[in-house]
N, C-alpha and C positions, 0 to 999 in steps of 0.2 A: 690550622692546628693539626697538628702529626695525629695518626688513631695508635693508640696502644696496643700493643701484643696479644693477640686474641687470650690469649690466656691467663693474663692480665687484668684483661678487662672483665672476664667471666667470673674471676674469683672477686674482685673490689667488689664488682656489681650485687655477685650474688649475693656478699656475706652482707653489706649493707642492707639488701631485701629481708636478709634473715633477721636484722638488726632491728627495723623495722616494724615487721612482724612481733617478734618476740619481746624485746623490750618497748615498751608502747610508751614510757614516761620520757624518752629520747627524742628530742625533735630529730625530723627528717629534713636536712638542710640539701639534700642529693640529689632533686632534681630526678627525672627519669631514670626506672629502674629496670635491668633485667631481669625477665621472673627465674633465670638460669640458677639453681639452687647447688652451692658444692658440698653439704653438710645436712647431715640424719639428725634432726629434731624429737627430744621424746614426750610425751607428757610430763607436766606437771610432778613432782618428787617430793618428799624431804629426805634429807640425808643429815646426820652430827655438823654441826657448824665447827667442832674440832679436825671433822676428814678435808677441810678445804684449805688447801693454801693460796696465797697472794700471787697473780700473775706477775713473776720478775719484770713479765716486757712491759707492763702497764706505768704509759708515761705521767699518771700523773704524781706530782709530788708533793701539793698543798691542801688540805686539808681544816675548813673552818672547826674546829672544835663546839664553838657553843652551837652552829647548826649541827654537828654533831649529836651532841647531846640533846638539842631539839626533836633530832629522827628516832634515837632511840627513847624516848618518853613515847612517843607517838606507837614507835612499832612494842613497848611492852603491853598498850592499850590496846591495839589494831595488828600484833603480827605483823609479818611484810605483807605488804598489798602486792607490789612485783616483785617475783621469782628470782632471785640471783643467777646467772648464765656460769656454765662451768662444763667443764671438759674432762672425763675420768683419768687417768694414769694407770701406766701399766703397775704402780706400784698397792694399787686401789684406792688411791686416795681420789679427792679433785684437787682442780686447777682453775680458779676463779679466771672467766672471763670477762664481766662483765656486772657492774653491780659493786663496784668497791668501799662505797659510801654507805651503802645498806648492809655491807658485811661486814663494815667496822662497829657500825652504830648498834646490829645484833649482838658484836662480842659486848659491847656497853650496855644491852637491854638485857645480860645473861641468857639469851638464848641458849637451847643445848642442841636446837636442829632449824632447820631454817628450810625453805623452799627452793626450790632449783631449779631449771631446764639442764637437762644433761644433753651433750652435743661431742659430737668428734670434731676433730681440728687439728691438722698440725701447725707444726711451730711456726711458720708463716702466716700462717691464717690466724694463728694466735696473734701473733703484732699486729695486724690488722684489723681484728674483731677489738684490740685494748687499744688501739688508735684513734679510731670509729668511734669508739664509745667516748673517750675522752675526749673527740673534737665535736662532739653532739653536745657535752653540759654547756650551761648557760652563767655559769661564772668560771670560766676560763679566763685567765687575764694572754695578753698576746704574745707572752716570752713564752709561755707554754704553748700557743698555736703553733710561735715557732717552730718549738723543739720537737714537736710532732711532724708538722711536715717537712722537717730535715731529715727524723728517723723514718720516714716514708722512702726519702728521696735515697739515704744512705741504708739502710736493710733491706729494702724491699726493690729495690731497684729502679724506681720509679723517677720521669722526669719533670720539672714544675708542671708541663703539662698536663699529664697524666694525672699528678696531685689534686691539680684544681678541676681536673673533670672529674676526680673521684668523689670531691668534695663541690661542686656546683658553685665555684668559683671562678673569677676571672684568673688569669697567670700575675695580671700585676698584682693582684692581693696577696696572693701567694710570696709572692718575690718580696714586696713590702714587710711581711711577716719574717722570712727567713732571716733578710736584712738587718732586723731588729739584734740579732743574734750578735753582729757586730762590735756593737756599742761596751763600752765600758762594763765589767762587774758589777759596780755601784749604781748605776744607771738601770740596766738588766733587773736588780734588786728592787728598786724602786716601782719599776712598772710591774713587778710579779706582785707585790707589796699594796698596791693598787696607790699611794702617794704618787704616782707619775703616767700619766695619761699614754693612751698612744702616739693621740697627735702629735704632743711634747715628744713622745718616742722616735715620729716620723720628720720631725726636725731637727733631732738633734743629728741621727743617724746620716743625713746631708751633710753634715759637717766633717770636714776631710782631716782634722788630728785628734787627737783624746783630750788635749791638754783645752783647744777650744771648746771641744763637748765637755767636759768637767765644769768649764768657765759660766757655759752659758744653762748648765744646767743647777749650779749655785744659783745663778740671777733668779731659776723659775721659783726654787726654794725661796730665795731670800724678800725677793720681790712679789710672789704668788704671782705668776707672770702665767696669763690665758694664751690660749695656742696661738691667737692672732699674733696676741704679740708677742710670742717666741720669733714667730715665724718671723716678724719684724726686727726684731736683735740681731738674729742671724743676718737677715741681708743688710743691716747696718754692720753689723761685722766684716765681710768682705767687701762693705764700699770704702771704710771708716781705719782699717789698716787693723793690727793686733796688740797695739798699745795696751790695751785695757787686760787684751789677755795675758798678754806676761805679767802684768800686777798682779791679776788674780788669781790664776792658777797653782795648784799646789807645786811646790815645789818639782822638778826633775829626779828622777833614778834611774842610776844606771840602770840600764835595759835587762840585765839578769835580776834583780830585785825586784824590778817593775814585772818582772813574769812571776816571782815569786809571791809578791802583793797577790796577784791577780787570780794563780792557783791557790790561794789563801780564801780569796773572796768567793772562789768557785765551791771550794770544800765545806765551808762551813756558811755558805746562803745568805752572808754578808757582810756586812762593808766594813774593809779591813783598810790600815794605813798603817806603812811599814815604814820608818825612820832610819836609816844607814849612815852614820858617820863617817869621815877619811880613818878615823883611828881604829875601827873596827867594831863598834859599840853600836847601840843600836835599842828601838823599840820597836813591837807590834802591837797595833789597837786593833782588837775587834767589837765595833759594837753592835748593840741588843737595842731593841723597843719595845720586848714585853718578856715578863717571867717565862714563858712557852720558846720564846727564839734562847734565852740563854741557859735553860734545861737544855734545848737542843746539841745548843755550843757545847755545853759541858759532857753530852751524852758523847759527842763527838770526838773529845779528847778525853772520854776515860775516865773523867773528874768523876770521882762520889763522893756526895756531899753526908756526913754523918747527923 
């Protein structure tokens, strides 16, 4: 294993110990730490839960609502137990870094101030302490692992090595996860969605066209097919020739439609199927699985509903 850039490796390390230290409800999955510290710690504060705003760089994107509303029941009874992490700005306001679950759930408990560790940080250290943070929770599904150790590998400059020694993993885990990223929209959807396993994720993602991953990810739906026997499909698929798959895969699109389907599925968090005629005509489906994903939809194209 290559060692990392000393400087590199002082800042992951240390901001991790801070992480550590200071939010205590975070497992610490990281293995050996440096006690090398790059950030001034204050006491304990409250500050208006109006002066804080949302870390843009904070990867995560899903949010259970009813545990939502579970945390704040709890914090109108009990207040926060742990302190929100947050970084001032020059403009006076802060900058959540840590704690985004607990700062949603306050605006839902009508909080009007809230608890805080105040900490300096720049913008680096910021993606990195809202990285940290979101590869520490314990319902992460693994398109999000993903996309965290991508935006490790792509902002921070960081190589899979580097990733999984900052995170106490091996490189193949790492790699397995990034991998995942490959796969289909609607696939992607399903495992963030928790209907689709990783296992299922790590079989399909073997599969060398879309059109067979769509094939054989219908079967798991259709057949409730356990990873055994995905994994068995699959290697009857390449003993057994692709008969089955051209039956059952959805139709072909030209390749600009099929990019357009797909930035479709990207923007709006689910699964789109886009219909294109010779004559010029055409549909788009996007669908919904619960009242919460098609406010979403609608929130995303403008719709208001009177």
């Amino acid at each position: 294993m290559t060692t990392p850039k000393s400087n590199k490796d002082a800042i992951g390390k240390g901001l991790r110990s801070l992480l550590s230290n200071i939010d205590q409800d975070l497992k610490n999955t990281a293995g050996t730490l440096k006690t090398n510290v790059v950030e001034q710690v204050t006491h304990s504060s409250r500050i208006p839960l109006a002066d804080i705003q949302v870390n843009p760089k904070q990867p995560r994107r899903d949010f259970d609502e009813t545990a939502l509303s579970e945390l704040a029941t709890s914090i109108k009874t009990h207040d926060i137990i742990q302190p929100l992490t947050v970084t001032k700005l020059a403009n006076g306001k802060y900058q959540l870094i840590a704690g985004e679950r607990r700062f949603r759930a306050s605006k839902i408990a009508g909080l009007k101030n809230v608890p805080v560790y105040i900490r300096q940080a720049n913008d680096k250290e910021l993606l990195e302490l809202a990285l940290l943070e979101n590869l520490q929770r314990e319902d992460l599904n693994a398109i999000e692992i993903g996309l965290s150790y991508k935006r490790m590998m792509e902002e921070l400059d960081y190589t899979q090595e580097q990733v999984a020694e900052r995170m106490g993993k091996e490189r193949s885990t790492v790699t397995n996860y990034i991998r995942l990223l490959k796969l289909p929209p609607d696939i992607q959807l399903a495992v963030r969605n928790g209907s689709l396993s990783m296992g299922h994720a790590r079989a399909l993602v073997n599969i060398d066209t879309i059109d067979k991953q769509l094939y054989v990810y219908a079967e798991i739906k259709n057949k409730q097919l356990s990873v055994r026997q995905t994994e068995e499909l699959v290697r009857k698929l390449y003993k057994g020739g692709n008969d089955a798959v051209k039956s059952s895969a959805k139709p072909d699109l030209p390749q600009a439609y099929k990019k357009i389907e797909d930035n479709l599925a990207s923007h709006f968090s689910a699964k789109v199927k886009l219909v294109h005629s010779n004559n010029g005509s055409g549909s788009i489906t996007v669908e919904y699985f619960s009242l919460q994903e098609l406010n979403k939809i609608l929130d995303l194209m403008n719709v208001v509903v009177s």
